[in-house]
C-alpha positions in Angstrom: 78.5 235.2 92.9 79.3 238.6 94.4 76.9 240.4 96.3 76.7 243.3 93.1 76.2 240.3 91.0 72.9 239.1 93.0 71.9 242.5 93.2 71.8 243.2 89.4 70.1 239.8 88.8 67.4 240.8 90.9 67.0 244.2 89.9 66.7 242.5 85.9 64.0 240.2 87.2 61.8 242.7 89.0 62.2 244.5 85.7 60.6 241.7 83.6 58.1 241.2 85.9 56.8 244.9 86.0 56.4 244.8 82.2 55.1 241.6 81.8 52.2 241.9 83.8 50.6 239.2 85.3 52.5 235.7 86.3 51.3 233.4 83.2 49.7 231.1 86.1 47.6 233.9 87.3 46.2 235.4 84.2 44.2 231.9 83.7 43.6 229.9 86.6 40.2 229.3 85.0 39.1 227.0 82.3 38.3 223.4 81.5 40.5 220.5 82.5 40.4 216.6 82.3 41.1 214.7 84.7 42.2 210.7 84.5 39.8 209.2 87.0 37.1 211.5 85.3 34.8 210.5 81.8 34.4 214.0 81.3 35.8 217.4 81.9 35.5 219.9 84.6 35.8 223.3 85.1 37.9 224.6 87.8 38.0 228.0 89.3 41.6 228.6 91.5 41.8 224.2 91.2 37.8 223.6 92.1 35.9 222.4 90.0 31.8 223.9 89.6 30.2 220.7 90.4 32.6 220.8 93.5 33.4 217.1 93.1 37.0 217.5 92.0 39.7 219.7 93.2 43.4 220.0 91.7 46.2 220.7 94.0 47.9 222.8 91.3 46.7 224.6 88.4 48.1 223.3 84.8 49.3 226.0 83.0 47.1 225.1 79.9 43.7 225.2 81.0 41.5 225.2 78.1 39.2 228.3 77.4 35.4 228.3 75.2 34.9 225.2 74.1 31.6 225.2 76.6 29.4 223.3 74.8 31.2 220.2 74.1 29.6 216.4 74.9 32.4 215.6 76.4 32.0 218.6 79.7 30.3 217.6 83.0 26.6 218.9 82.5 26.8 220.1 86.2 30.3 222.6 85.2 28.2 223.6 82.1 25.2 224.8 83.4 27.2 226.4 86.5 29.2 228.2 84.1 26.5 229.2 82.4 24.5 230.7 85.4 27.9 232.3 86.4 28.5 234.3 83.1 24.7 235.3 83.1 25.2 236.7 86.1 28.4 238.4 84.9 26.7 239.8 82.2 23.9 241.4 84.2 26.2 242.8 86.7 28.1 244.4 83.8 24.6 246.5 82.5 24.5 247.8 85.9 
């Protein structure tokens, strides 16, 4: 590849990256996530989990969103998430 080749290549992928936005790994590194040696599943936040007894050493791109009140989350993740998005939601009146 000639140098003007390269060039263009990178000038088309700085393109697609200012009108897509966000990498697709950045706009959720959040959500709920099962894990094999785990019964139940967590919720991570940037690969820790809320009960902070798991971490993942990279994010899955399909962490799963809602879904919060299922039988089958950690208890801990659920009621840490739901102190978190209280708070949220108070900080947001303000």
């Amino acid at each position: 590849m000639s140098s003007e080749e390269i060039s263009k290549n990178i000038e088309k992928q700085e393109s697609q990256l200012m009108t897509s936005g966000e990498p697709e790994e950045e706009k959720h590194n959040e959500g709920w996530n099962w894990i094999y040696n785990s019964p139940k599943w967590h919720y991570f936040v940037d690969g820790k989990s809320l009960c902070k007894r798991w971490m993942l050493f990279s994010t899955p791109k399909n962490l799963e969103q809602g879904n919060n009140n299922s039988p089958d989350n950690c208890k801990l993740c659920r009621k840490t998430l739901e102190k978190r998005l209280k708070n949220e939601k108070r900080t947001n009146r303000s």
